[in-house]
C-alpha positions in Angstrom: 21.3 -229.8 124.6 22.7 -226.2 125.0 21.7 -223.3 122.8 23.7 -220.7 121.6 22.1 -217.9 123.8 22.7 -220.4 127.1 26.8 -220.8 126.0 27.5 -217.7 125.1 28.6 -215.6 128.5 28.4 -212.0 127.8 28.4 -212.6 124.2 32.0 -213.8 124.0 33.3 -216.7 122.4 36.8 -218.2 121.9 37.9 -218.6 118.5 40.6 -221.5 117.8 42.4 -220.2 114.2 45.4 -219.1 116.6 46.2 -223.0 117.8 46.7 -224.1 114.4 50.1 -222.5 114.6 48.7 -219.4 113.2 51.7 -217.3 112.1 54.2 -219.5 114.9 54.6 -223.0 116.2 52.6 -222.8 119.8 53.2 -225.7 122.2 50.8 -228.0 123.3 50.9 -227.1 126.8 50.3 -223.4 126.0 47.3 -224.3 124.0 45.9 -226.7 126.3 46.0 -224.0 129.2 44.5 -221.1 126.8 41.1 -223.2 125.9 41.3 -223.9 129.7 41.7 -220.7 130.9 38.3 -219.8 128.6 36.5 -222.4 129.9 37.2 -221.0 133.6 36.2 -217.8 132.1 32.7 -219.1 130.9 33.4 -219.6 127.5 31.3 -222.3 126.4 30.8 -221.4 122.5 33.8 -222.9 120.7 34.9 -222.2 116.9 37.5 -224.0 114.7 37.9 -225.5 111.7 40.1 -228.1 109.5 41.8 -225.4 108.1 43.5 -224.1 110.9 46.6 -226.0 111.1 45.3 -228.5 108.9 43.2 -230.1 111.6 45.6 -229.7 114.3 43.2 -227.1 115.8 40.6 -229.1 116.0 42.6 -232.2 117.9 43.9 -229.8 120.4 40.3 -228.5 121.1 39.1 -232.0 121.1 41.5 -233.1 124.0 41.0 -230.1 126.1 37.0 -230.7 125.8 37.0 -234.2 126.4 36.8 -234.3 129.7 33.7 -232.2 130.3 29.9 -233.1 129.5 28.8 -232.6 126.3 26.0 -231.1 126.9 27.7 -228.1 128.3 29.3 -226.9 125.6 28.9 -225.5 121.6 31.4 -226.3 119.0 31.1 -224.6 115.4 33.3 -226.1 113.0 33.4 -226.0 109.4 33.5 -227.8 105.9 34.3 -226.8 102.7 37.9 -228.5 103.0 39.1 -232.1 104.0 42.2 -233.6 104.6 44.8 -236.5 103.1 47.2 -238.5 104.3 49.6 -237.2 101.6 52.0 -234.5 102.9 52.9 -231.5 101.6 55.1 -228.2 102.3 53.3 -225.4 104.0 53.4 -221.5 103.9 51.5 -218.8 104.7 49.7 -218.3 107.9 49.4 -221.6 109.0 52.7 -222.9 107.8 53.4 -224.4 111.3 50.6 -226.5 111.4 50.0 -230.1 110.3 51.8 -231.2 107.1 48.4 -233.1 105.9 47.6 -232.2 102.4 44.5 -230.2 102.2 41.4 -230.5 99.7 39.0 -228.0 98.9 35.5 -229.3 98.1 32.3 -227.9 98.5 30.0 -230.7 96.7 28.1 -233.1 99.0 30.9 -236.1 99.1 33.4 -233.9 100.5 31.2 -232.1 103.1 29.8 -234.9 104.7 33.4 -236.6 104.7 34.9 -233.5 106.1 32.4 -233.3 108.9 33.4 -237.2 109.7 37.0 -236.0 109.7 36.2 -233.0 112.0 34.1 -235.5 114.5 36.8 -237.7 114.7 39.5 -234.9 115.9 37.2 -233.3 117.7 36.9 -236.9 119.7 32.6 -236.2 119.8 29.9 -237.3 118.3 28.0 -234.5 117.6 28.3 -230.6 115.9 26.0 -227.5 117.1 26.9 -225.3 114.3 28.5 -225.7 110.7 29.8 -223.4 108.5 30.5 -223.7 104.6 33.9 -222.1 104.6 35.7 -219.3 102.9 33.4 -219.8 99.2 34.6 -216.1 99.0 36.5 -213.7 96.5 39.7 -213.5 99.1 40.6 -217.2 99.0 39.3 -218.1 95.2 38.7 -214.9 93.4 37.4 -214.9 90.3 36.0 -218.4 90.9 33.9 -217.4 93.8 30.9 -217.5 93.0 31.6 -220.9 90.8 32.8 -222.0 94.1 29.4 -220.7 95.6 27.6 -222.6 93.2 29.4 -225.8 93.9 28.4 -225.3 97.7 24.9 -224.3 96.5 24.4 -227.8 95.7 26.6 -229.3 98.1 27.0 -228.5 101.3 24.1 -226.0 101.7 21.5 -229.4 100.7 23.6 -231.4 102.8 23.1 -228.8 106.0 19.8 -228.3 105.4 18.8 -231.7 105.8 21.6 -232.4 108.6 19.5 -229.6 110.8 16.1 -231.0 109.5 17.3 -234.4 111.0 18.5 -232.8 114.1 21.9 -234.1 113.7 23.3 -230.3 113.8 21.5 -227.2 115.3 22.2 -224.3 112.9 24.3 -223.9 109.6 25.8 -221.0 107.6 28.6 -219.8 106.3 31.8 -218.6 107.4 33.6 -215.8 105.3 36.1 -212.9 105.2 33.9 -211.0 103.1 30.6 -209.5 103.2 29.0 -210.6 99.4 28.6 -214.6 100.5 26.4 -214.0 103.5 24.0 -211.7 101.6 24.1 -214.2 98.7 23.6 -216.7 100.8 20.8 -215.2 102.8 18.5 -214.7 99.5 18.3 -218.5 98.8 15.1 -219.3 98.6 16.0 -223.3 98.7 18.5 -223.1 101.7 18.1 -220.6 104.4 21.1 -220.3 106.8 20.6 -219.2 110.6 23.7 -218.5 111.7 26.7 -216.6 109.9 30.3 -216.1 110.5 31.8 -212.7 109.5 35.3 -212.4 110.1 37.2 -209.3 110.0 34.5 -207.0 108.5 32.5 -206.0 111.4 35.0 -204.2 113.6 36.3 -200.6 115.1 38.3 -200.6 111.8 35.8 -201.8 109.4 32.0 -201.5 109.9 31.0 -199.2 107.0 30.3 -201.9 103.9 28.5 -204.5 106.6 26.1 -201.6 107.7 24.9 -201.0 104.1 23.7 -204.7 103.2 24.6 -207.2 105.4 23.3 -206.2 108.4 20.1 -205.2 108.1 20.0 -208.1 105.6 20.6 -210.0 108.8 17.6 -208.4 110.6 15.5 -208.6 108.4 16.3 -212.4 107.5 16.4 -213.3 111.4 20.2 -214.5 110.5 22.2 -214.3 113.6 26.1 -212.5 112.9 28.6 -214.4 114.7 31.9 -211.4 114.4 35.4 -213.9 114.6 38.7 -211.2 114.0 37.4 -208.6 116.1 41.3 -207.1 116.2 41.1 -207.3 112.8 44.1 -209.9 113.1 45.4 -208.6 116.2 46.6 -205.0 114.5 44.2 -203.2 116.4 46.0 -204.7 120.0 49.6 -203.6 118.4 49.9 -206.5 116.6 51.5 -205.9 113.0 48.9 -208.2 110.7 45.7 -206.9 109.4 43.1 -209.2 108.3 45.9 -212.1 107.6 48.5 -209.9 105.9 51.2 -207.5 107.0 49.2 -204.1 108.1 50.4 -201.0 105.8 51.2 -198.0 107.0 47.9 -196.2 106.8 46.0 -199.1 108.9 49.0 -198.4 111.5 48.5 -194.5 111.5 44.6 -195.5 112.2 45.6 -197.5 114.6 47.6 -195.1 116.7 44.9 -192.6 116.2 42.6 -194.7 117.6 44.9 -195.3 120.5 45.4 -192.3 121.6 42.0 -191.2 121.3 41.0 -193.9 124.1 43.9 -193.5 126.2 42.5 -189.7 126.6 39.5 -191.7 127.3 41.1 -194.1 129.7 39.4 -196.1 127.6 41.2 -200.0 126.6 40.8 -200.5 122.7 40.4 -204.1 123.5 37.5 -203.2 125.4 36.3 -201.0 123.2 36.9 -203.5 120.0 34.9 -206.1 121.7 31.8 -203.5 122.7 31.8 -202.2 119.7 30.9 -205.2 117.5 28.6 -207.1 120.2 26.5 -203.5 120.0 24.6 -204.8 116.5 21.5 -206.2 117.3 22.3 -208.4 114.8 25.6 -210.0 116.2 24.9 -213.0 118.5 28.4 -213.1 119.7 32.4 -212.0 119.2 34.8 -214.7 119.0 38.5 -213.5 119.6 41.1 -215.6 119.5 44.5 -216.3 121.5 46.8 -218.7 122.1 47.9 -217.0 125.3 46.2 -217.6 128.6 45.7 -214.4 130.1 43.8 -212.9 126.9 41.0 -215.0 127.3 40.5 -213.9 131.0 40.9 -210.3 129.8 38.4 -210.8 126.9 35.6 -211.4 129.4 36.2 -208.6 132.3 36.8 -205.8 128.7 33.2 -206.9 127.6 32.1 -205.9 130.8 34.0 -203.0 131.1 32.3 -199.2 131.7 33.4 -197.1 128.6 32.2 -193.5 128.7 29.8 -191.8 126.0 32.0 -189.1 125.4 34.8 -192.1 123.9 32.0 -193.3 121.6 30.6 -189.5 120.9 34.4 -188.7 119.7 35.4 -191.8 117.7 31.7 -190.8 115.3 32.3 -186.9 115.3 35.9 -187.8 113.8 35.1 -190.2 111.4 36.5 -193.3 113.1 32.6 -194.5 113.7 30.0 -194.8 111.2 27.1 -192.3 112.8 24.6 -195.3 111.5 26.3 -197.7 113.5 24.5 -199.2 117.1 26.7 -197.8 119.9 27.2 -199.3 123.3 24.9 -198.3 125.8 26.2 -199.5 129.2 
């Protein structure tokens, strides 16, 4: 069975939120060819979840896997939500996705019958790495940490003993915001291995994961997976950050940042991707694309010679935390 040091080539990953129809209606054969084009890249770490596209995701990561070994490859999915047969009308970011009707449940009922769900589209037997997903203030609010508590005894017990039993290999959970991975890495009673921090450990957001979470991480011996390393694709020119329309200030930072690397000859892509695989705490980055050609790119700009001077200039104008772990190559 692989580990997730063996799959992970030059610390990259690929990210499936975009083929749920995130934000427009993607054809199959353009999805297919993107997870294909990662796999002939190296990519052999693999995230999704039910939530993207209400499954659909997942099925379209099932079918392009399906034909390899699977021993070769790591999938991370998540629970935390299941689906019904019941259809309903979509919006928001993955209102092109499947119609399916979707639950949110953290207790144990509903994680281990979400995990059946996900094993089915997925067309496996087997998950590497689960994730209790989004028990955080930006999808529930005030009811976070009710919605914690719920997961506390539910899927956390369930987890632990899956990974006891061997059935998965590591377990954590998978957030948008910082407070549920340190809350969840002081639990005496259930001790993640693996987190998912999306969005918050980027070029454009570092400083509030460097105060707790991170050395929380070190100190816990809690691997950081980083998924949103664009921060939603605003840092590439894109015009969402973190799931929403950016404002004008995010933009200005943006262009700032830009230009700054252009006088660098310096790609922000590459530098993005550098920049959060630098913690010694982050196991991996996890972009994700629904075109082709960015998953080829996502593995040469990893590999990519960025001067000093580019880093040296981002910290002495306040783009770059001076505590946080710069790229040495």
């Amino acid at each position: 069975m692989m580990t997730l040091e063996q799959a992970l080539n030059h610390k990259v990953g690929y990210g499936t939120a975009p083929l749920g129809n995130m934000f427009r209606d993607v054809p199959e054969e353009e999805a297919q060819k993107t997870i294909q084009t990662a796999w002939d890249q190296g990519i052999r770490y693999f995230d999704t979840a039910p939530f993207y596209g209400a499954g659909l995701a997942e099925m379209r990561l099932g079918e392009a896997l399906s034909k390899y070994d699977r021993d070769d490859y790591l999938i991370g999915t998540k629970v935390g939500r299941y689906m019904t047969d019941e259809k309903e009308e979509k919006e928001g970011i993955f209102q092109y996705g499947r119609q399916n009707k979707i639950i949110t449940d953290y207790s144990e009922e509903a994680t281990l019958k979400s995990i059946e769900q996900s094993l089915e589209r997925l067309n496996t037997d087997r998950l590497d790495i689960v994730y209790v997903h989004d028990i955080s203030p930006d999808f529930h609010g005030d009811e976070w940490l009710a919605k914690f508590e719920e997961a506390r005894n539910g899927a956390f017990r369930v987890l632990s003993r899956l990974r006891e039993e061997g059935v998965i290999q590591s377990w954590g959970v998978g957030v948008n915001t910082t407070e549920p991975i340190e809350l969840v890495m002081d639990l005496e009673e259930a001790q993640p291995d693996v987190c998912l921090s999306a969005t918050q450990y980027t070029l454009l957001q570092h400083e509030h994961s460097l105060e707790r979470m991170m050395p929380k991480a070190e100190e816990k011996g809690v691997d950081i997976i980083v998924g949103s390393p664009f921060n939603s694709g605003v840092l590439l020119g894109g015009d969402h950050f973190n799931y929403a329309k950016a404002d004008a200030e995010i933009l200005n930072k943006v262009k700032q940042l830009k230009e700054i690397a252009e006088s660098h000859d310096v790609s922000l892509k590459a530098a993005a991707l550098q920049f959060s695989t630098a913690h010694p705490a982050v196991k991996a980055v996890i972009p994700g694309s629904t075109r082709p050609e960015h998953n080829a790119q996502d593995v040469e700009m990893i590999k990519k010679e960025i001067p000093q001077s580019f880093w040296r200039e981002l910290v002495d104008k306040g783009f770059i935390s001076a505590q946080a772990p710069l790229p040495t190559k």
